[in-house]
N, C-alpha and C positions, 0 to 999 in steps of 0.2 A: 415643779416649775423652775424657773432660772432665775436661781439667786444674785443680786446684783453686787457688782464688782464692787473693792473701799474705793479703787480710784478714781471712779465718775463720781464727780461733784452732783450731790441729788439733797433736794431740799429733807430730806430725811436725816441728814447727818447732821440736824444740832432739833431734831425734837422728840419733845417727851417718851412718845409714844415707839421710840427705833428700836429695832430687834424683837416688837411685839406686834406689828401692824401686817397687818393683810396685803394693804396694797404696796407695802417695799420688799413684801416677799414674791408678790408675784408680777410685778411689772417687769417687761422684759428691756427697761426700757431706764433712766437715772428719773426719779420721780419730780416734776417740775413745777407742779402745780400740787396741793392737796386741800381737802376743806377743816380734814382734820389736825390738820401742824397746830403744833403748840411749842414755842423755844422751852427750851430748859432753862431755868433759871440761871443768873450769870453768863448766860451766851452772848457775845457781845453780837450787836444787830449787823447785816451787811453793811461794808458801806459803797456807797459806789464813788469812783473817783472819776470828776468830769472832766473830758477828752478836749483839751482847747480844738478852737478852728480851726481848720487846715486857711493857712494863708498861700491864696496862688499870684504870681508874678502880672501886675495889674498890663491892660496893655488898652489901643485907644488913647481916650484923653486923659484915663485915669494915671497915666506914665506920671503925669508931671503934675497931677491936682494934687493942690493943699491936705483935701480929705478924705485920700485915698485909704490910708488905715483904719477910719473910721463907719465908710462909706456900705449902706444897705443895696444898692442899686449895683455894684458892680458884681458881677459870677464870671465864670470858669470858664460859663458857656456862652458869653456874650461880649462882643467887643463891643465897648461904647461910643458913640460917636456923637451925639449929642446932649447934654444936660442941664438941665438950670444951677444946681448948685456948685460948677466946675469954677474953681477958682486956681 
């Protein structure tokens, strides 16, 4: 079968079980899921780093509201044209 490249990121490259497992030998594919992963000790855990909000250029009444950068009610896809908390 088709051994998998080092340079595809595949959840196999920090567990116990790498270079003896069945399914990292024969997937043809970077393994993304397994039920048998186990970290190696001292592996430090993923981390994920979270992606701020894309801020879009407000337009409507939000141009000139007080609470425009704090605002749930305004999108990308919607011009606003009337609101109760427009200040």
């Amino acid at each position: 079968m088709m051994a998998l490249r080092a340079t595809e990121p595949s959840l196999c490259m920090n567990c116990v079980h790498s270079g003896h497992c069945v399914f990292e030998r024969t997937s043809p594919t970077a393994v993304l899921q397994c039920d048998e992963h186990l970290m190696k000790a001292g592996a430090p855990a993923p981390t994920v780093v979270p992606q701020p909000p894309i801020w879009t250029a407000p337009t409507g009444l939000c141009v000139n509201c007080d609470h425009v950068k704090s605002c749930g009610l305004r999108s990308p896809e919607r011009i606003v044209l009337h609101c109760e908390h427009y200040e």
